[in-house]
C-alpha positions as CSV (number, residue, x, y, z in Angstrom):
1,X,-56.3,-54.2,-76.2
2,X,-59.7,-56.4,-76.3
3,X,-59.3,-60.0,-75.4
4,X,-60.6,-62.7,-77.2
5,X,-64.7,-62.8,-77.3
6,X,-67.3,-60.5,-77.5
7,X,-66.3,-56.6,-77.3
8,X,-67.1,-54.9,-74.2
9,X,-70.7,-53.6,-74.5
10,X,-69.9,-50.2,-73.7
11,X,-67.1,-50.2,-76.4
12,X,-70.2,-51.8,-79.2
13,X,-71.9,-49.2,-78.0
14,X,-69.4,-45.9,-78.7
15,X,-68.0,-46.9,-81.6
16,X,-70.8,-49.4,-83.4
17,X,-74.0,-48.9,-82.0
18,X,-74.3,-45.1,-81.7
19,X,-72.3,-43.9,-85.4
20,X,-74.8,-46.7,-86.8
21,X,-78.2,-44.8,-84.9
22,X,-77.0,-41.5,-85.4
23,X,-76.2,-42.1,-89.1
24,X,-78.2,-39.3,-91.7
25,X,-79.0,-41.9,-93.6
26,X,-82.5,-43.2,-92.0
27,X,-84.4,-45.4,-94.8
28,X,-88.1,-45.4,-94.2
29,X,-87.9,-48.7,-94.9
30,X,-86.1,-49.8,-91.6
31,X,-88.2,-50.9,-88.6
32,X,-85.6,-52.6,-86.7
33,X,-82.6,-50.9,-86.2
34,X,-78.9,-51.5,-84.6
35,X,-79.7,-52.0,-80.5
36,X,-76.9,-53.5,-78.7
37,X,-78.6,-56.9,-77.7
38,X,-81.1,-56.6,-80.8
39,X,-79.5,-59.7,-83.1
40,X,-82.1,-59.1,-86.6
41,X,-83.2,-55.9,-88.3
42,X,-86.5,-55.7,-90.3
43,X,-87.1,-54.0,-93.7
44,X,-90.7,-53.0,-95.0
45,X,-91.0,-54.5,-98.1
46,X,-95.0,-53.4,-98.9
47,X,-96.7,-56.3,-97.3
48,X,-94.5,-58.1,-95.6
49,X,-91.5,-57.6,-93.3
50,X,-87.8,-58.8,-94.3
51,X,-85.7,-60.4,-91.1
52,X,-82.0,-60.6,-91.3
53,X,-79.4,-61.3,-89.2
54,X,-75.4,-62.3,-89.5
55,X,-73.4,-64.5,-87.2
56,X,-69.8,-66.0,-87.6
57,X,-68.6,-69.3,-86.2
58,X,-66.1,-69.1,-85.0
59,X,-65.5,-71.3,-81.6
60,X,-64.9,-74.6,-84.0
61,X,-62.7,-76.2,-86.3
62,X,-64.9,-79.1,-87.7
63,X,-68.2,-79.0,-89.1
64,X,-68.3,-75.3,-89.9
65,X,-70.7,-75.4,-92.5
66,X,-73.2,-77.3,-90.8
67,X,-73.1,-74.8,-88.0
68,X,-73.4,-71.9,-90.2
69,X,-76.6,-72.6,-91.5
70,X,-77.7,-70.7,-87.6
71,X,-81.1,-69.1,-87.9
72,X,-82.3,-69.1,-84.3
73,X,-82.5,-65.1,-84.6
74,X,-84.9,-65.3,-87.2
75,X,-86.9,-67.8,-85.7
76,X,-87.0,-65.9,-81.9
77,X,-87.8,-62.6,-84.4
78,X,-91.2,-64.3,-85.3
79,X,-90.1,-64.8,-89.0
80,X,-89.1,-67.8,-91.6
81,X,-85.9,-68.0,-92.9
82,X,-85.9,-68.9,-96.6
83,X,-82.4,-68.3,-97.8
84,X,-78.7,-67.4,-96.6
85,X,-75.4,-66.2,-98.1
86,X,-72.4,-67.5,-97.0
87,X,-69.2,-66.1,-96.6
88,X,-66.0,-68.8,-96.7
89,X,-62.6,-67.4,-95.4
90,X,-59.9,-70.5,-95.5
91,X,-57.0,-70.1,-94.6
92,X,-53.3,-70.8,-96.9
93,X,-52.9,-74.0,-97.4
94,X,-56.3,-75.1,-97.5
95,X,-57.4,-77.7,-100.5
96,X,-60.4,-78.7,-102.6
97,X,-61.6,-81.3,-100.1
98,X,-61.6,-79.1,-97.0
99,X,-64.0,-76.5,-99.1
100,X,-66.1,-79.4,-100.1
101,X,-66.3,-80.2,-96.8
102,X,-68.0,-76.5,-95.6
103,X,-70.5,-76.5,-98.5
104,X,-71.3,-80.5,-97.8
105,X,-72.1,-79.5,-94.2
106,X,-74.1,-76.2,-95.1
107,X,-75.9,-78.0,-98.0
108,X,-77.0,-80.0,-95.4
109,X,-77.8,-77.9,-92.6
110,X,-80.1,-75.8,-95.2
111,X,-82.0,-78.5,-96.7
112,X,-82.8,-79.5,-93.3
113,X,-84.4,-76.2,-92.7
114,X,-86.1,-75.6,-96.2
115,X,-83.3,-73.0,-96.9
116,X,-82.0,-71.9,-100.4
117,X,-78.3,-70.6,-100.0
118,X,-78.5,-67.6,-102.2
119,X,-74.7,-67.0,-102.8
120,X,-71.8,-65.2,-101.1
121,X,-68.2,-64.9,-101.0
122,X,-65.3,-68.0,-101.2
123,X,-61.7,-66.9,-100.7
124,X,-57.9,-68.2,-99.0
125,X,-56.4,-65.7,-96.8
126,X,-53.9,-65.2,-94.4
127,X,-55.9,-63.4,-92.4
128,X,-57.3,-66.6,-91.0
129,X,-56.0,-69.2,-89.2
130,X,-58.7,-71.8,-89.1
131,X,-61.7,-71.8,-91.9
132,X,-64.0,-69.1,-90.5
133,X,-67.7,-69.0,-92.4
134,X,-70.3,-66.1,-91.8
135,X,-74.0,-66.2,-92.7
136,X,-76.2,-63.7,-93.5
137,X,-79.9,-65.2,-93.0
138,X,-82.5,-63.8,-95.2
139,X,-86.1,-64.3,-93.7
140,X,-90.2,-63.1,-94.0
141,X,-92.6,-62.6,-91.1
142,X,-96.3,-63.8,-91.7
143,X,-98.1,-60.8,-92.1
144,X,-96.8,-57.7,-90.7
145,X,-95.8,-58.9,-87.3
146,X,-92.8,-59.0,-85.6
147,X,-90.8,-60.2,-82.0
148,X,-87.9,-57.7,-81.2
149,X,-86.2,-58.2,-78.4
150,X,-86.2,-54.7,-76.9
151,X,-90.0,-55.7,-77.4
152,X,-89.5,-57.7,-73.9
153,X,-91.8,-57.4,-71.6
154,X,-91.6,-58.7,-67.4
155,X,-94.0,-61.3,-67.1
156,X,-94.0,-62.7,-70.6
157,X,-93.4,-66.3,-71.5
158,X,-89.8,-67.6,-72.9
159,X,-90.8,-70.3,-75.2
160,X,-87.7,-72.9,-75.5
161,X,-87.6,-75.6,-78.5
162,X,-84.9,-77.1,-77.7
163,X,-81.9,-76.8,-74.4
164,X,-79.4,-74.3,-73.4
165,X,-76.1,-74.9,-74.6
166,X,-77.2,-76.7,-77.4
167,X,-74.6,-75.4,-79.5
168,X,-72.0,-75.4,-77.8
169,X,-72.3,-79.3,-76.5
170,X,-72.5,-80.2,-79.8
171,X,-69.0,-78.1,-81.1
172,X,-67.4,-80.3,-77.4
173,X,-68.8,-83.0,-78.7
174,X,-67.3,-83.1,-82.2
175,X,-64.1,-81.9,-81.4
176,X,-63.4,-83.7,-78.6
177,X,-65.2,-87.5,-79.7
178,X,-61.4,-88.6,-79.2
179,X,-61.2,-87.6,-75.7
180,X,-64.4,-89.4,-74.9
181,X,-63.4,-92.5,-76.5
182,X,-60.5,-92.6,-74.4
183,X,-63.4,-93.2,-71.7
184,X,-66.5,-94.9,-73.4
185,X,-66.6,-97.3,-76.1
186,X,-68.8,-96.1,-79.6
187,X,-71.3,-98.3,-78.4
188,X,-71.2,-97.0,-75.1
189,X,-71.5,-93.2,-76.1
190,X,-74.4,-94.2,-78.6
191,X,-76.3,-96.1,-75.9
192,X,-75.7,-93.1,-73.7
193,X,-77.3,-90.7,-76.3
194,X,-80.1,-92.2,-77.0
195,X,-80.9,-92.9,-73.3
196,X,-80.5,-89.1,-73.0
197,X,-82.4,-87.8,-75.4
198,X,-85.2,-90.2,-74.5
199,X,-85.3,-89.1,-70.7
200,X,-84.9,-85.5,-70.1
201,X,-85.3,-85.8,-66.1
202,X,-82.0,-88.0,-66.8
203,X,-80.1,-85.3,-68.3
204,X,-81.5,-82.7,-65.9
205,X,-79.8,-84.6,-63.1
206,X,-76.5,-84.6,-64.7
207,X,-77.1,-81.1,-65.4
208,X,-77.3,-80.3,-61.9
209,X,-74.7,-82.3,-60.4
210,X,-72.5,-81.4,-63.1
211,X,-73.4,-77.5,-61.9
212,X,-72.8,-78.5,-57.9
213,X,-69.4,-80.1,-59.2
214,X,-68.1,-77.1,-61.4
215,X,-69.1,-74.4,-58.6
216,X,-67.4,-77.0,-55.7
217,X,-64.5,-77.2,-57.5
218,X,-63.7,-75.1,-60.4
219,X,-64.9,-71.6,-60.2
220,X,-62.2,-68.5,-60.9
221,X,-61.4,-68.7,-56.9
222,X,-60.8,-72.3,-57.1
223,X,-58.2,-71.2,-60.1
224,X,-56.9,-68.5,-58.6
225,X,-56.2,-70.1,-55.3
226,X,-54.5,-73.0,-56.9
227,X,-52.3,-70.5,-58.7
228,X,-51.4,-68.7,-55.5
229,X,-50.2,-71.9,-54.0
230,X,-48.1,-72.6,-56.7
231,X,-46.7,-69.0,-56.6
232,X,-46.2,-69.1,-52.6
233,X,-44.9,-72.9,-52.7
234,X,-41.8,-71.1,-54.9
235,X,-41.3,-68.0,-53.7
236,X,-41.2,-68.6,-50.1
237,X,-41.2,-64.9,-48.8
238,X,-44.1,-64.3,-51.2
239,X,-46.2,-62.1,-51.1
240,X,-44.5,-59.5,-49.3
241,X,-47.1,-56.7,-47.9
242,X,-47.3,-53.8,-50.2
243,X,-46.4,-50.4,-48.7
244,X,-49.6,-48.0,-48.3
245,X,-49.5,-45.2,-49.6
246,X,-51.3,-42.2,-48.3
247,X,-53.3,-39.3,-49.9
248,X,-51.1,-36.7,-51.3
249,X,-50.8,-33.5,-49.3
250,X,-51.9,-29.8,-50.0
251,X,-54.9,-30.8,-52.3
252,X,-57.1,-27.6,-53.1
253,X,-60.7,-27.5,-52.1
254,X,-61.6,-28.0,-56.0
255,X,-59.8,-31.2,-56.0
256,X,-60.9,-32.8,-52.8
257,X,-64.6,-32.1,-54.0
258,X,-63.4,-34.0,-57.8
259,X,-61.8,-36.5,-55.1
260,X,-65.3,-36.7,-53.4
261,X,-67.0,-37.6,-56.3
262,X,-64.8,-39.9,-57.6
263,X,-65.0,-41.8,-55.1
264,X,-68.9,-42.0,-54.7
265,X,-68.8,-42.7,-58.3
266,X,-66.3,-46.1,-57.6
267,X,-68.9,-47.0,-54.9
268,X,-66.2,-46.7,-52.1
269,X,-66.6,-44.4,-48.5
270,X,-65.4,-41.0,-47.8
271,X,-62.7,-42.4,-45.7
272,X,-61.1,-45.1,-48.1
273,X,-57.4,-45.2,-48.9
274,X,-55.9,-43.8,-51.9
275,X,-54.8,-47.8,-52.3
276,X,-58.4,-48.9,-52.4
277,X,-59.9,-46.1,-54.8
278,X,-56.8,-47.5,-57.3
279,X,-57.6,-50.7,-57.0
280,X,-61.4,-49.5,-58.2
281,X,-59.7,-47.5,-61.1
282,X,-57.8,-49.9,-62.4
283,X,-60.8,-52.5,-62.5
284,X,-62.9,-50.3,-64.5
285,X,-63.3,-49.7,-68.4
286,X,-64.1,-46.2,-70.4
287,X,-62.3,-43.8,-71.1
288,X,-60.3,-42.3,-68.1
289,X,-60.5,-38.4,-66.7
290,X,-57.5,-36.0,-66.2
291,X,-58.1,-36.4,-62.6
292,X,-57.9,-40.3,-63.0
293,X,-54.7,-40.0,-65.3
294,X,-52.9,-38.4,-62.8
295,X,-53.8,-40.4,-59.4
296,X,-52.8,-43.7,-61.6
297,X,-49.0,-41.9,-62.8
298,X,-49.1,-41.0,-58.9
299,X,-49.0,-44.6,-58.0
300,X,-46.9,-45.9,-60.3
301,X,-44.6,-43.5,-59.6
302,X,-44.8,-44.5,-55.8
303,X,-44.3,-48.2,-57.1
304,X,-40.8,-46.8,-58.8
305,X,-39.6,-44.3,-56.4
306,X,-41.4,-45.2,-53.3
């Protein structure tokens, strides 16, 4: 089962990417096809080149069709975006004035870019729980030109219009102006603004000890060691020490050399315990070999009977 986010490339890859390249259907007018980490396609319209790219948002609540209106792949593709189509899923329940407010926001978000929205799709479903709005972006590249991101070359120049995290500080920003105000006063937070956006080596500073702060104090072991100390501060004779469990006995020659290679393919010695190399298996993704099946039933079966 995936978890929430982005799926695993290596999934994209079997099931999207591949069927999509491999496909018989192979327009002549396509320059830019699927690539995992390729976020536009180009078409070869006689002339000119046709950018288009898709993206959901779906990480916020408010102000949805505002953010919508995203055309940074165009613009890293080399190309202008002129027009978009929106599609609008609310969710049951939703009214007239929480539509109004989407198209408001993405009315707005395209005029500020000199972009027509060309049309879409506008419907109320169940199968959303929060009002989830996908663009497609529609753009055209000056002459037949074009950035692609496989196109990347070491030693080239990232140009950067704006920060990192631009996006996402914004969506914080939005949805939690409550919890700041519990803090900072309206006047307060608009003072601090503009003082940020006026000195950048001001907001690099708090960028950085913000960094030293988050890796001193709340990184996955900092989590997971707190957790632990909860668990332990419970359970007093936890964690007990796990039996080890040795290699099974009267392997052929054909299965210690599978055995061999499994292991140099998990990264671990020759001389590593069965414990260790299940550990590795059961950290890594793909599609699992007989031989892996049956060591992993071997330890559960140790876990149940051992």
């Amino acid at each position: 089962m995936f978890e929430i986010g982005k799926i695993p490339p290596e999934i994209l890859e079997k099931i999207v990417m591949r069927p999509m390249r491999d496909s018989r259907v192979k327009r002549p007018e396509v320059l830019l096809r699927p690539k995992t980490g390729e976020d536009c396609s180009a078409v070869d319209f006689g002339g000119e080149y046709c950018v288009l790219s898709a993206d959901p948002i779906t990480g916020a609540a408010a102000d949805v069709g505002y953010l919508a209106v995203n055309c940074n792949d165009i613009y890293a593709a080399g190309a202008e975006p002129f027009g978009l189509l929106l599609t609008v899923l609310l969710p049951p329940g939703s009214g007239e004035e929480l539509l109004q407010e989407i198209m408001d926001g993405a009315f707005r978000g395209a005029g500020e870019r000199n972009i027509e929205i060309l049309g879409g799709h506008t419907e109320v479903t169940d199968a959303v729980c929060k009002p989830l709005v996908s663009a497609a972006v529609v753009g055209r590249t000056r002459g037949r030109k074009i950035l692609s991101t496989g196109g990347a070359r070491q030693g080239q120049d990232i140009l950067m219009t704006k920060w990192a995290g631009t996006e996402g500080t914004a969506i914080l920003a939005e949805e939690k102006e409550s919890l700041l105000k519990e803090h900072m006063t309206a006047e307060e937070l608009e003072t601090a603004i503009d003082f940020y956006l006026a000195h950048p080596e001001a907001r690099q500073d708090v960028t950085r000890r913000g960094r030293e702060r988050i890796l001193a104090e709340h990184t996955y072991q900092h989590r997971m060691n707190a957790m632990l100390g909860f668990i332990q501060s419970r359970l007093p004779n936890w964690p007990r020490a796990r039996a080890q469990h040795s290699w099974p006995e009267g392997l052929s020659d054909g299965t210690r050399e599978e055995l061999a290679r499994l292991l140099t393919e998990l990264g671990l010695p020759s001389d590593a315990s069965f414990d260790d190399m299940i550990v590795r298996l059961r950290n890594r993704s793909g599609e699992l070999k007989s031989l892996e099946v049956g060591l992993l039933f071997l330890d559960e079966w140790h876990k149940q009977y051992s």
